[in-house]
C-alpha positions in Angstrom: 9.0 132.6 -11.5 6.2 135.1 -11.5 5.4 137.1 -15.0 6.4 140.0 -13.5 9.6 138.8 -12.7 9.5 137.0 -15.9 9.2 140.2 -17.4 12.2 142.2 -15.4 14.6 139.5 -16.5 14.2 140.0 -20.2 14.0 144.2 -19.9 17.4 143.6 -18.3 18.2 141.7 -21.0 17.0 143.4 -24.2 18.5 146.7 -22.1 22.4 145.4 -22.9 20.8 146.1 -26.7 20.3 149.8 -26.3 22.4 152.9 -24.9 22.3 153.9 -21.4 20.4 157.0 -22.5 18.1 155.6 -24.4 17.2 153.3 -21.7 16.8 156.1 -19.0 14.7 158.1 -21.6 12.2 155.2 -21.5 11.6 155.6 -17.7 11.8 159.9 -18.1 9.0 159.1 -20.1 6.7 156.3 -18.8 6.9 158.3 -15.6 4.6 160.3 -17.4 2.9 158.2 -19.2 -1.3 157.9 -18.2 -4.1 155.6 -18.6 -6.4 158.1 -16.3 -7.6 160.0 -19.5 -7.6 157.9 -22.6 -9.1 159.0 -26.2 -11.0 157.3 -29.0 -11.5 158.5 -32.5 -14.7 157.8 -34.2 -14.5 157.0 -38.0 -11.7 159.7 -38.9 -11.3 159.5 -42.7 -8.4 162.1 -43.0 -5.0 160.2 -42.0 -3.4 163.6 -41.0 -6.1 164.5 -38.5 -5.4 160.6 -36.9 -1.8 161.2 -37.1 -1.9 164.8 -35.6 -3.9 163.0 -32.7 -1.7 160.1 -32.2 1.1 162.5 -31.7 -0.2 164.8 -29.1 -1.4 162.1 -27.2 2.6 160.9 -27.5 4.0 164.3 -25.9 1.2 164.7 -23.8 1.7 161.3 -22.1 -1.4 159.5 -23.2 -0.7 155.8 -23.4 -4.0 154.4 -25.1 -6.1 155.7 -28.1 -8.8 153.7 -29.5 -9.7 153.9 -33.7 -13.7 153.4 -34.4 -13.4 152.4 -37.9 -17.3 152.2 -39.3 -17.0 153.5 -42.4 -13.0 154.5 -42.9 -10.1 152.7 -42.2 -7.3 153.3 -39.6 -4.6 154.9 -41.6 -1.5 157.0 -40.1 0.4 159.5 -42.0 4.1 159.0 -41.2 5.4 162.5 -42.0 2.8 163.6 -39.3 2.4 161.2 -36.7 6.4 161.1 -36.7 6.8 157.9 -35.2 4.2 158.4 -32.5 2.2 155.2 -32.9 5.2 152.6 -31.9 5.1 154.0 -28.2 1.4 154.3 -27.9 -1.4 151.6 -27.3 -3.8 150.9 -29.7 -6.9 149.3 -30.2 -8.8 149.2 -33.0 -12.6 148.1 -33.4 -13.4 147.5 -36.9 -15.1 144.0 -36.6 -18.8 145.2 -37.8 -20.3 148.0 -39.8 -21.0 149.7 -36.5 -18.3 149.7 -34.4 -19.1 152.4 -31.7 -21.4 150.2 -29.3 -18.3 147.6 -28.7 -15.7 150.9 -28.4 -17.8 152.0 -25.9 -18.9 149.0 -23.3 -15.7 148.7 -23.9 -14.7 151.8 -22.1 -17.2 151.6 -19.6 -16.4 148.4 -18.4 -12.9 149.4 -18.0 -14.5 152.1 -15.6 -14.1 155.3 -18.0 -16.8 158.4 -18.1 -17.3 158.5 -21.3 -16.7 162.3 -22.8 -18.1 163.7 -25.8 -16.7 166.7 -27.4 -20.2 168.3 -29.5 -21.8 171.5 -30.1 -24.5 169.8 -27.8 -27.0 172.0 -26.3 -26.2 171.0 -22.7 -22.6 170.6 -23.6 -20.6 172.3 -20.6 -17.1 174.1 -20.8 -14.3 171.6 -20.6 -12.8 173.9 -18.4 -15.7 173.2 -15.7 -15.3 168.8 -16.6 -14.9 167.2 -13.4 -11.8 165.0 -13.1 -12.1 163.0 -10.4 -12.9 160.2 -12.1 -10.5 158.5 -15.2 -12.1 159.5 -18.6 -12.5 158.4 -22.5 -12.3 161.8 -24.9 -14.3 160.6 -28.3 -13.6 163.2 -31.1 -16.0 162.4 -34.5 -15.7 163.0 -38.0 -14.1 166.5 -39.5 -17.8 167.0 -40.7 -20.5 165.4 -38.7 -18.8 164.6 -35.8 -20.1 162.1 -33.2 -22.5 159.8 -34.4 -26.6 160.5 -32.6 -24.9 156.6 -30.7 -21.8 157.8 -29.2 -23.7 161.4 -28.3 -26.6 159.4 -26.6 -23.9 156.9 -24.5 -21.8 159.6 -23.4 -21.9 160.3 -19.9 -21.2 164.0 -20.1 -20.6 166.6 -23.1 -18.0 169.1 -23.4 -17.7 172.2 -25.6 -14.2 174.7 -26.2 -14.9 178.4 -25.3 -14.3 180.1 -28.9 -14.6 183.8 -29.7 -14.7 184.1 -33.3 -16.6 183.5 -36.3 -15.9 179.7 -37.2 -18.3 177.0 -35.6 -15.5 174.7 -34.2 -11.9 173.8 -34.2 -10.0 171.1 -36.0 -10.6 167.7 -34.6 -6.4 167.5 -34.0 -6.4 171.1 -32.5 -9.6 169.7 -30.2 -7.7 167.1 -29.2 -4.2 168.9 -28.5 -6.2 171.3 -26.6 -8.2 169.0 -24.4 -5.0 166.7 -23.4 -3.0 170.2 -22.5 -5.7 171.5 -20.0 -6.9 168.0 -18.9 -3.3 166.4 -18.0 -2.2 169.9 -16.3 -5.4 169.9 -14.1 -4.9 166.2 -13.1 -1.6 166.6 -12.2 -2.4 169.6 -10.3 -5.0 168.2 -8.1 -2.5 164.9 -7.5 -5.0 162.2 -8.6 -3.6 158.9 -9.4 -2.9 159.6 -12.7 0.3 157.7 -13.6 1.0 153.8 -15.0 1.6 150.9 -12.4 4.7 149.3 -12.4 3.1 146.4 -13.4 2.1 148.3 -16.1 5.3 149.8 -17.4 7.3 146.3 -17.7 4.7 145.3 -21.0 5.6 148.6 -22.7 9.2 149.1 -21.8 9.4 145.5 -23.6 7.7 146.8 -26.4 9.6 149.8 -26.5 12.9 147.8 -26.3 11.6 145.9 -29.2 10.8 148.6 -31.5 14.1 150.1 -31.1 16.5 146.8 -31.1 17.3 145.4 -34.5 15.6 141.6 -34.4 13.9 141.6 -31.2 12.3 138.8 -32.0 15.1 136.7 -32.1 16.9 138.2 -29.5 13.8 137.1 -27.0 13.6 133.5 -28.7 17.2 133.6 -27.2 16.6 134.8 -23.7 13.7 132.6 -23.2 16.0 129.8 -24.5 18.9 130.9 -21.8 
């Protein structure tokens, strides 16, 4: 039996756990889930500003964030995040004291353009970023932002038009803003934006398994059938 068939079998299975409703509003959702535009988060120290993040990426269909922890640790705060972190992807890089390098190759290798949102000099208007091509959005620190590593390894840096008298936004309102007009203007130009199927069956599992009382054991049993 091939994995993927593998893999129908037990979301058929685990299914006979959950409502009907609840199992249609994982595919209403993974039908607009998206691995085209992806974000990472370098060295956040406030756990509200992470959990903000995590949860617009949630509603705005973002399947994969990645945590940079160099100096802070990955911490979520519940009454923010709401939950969003169980149905998203994450990978943390926290292995060294400088984590950013392995974040990025990382990235690259999996064919991302690497975006940096600074107050660079030659920063252009996201509203002008090119999306023909899949991209990584790295946010910094609430204070110093990007470290002079990820600005150097971008590909590209972006800037938000702003008209008042404040330097910059918050690094969750950045982020909320950049998925809004990023995910409209992808769909709009109908890129190949959404998951594979082969991709879906791993996180509907998942998804089955966060929601069904002793998962675990209820797979031991399938794979035992």
């Amino acid at each position: 039996m091939s994995k993927i068939s593998e893999q129908k079998k037990l979301i058929d299975y685990l299914s006979g756990f959950v409502t009907p409703l609840r199992r249609k509003r994982f595919d209403d959702v993974l039908r607009n889930r998206t691995r085209y535009v992806t974000i990472a988060l370098e060295d956040i120290y406030q756990p509200h500003n992470t959990s903000a993040v995590l949860r617009s990426c949630d509603c705005f269909g973002i399947q994969d964030v990645h945590i940079i922890e160099n100096k802070n640790a990955f911490a979520v705060n519940p009454d923010i995040a709401l939950g969003a972190s169980k149905w998203l992807s994450i990978k943390q890089y926290n292995k060294s004291e400088n984590n950013t390098p392995d974040c990025i190759k990382h990235l690259k290798k999996q064919g991302y353009k690497i975006v940096a949102t600074s107050l660079h000099t030659q920063a252009i208007d996201i509203r002008e970023l090119d999306v023909s091509h899949k991209m990584a959005l790295l946010f910094g620190t609430e204070k110093e932002g990007l470290s002079p590593y990820a600005l150097e390894h971008a590909d590209i840096h972006v800037k938000f038009p702003m008209y008042g008298f404040t330097e910059s936004f918050n690094i969750s309102v950045c982020a909320a803003l950049s998925l809004f007009y990023l995910t409209e203007k992808i769909k709009n130009q109908m890129l190949k934006w959404p998951l594979q199927k082969a991709e879906m069956y791993p996180l509907i599992i998942q998804w089955l398994k966060n929601t069904i009382k002793d998962a675990d054991l209820l797979e031991k049993r399938f794979k035992n059938l």
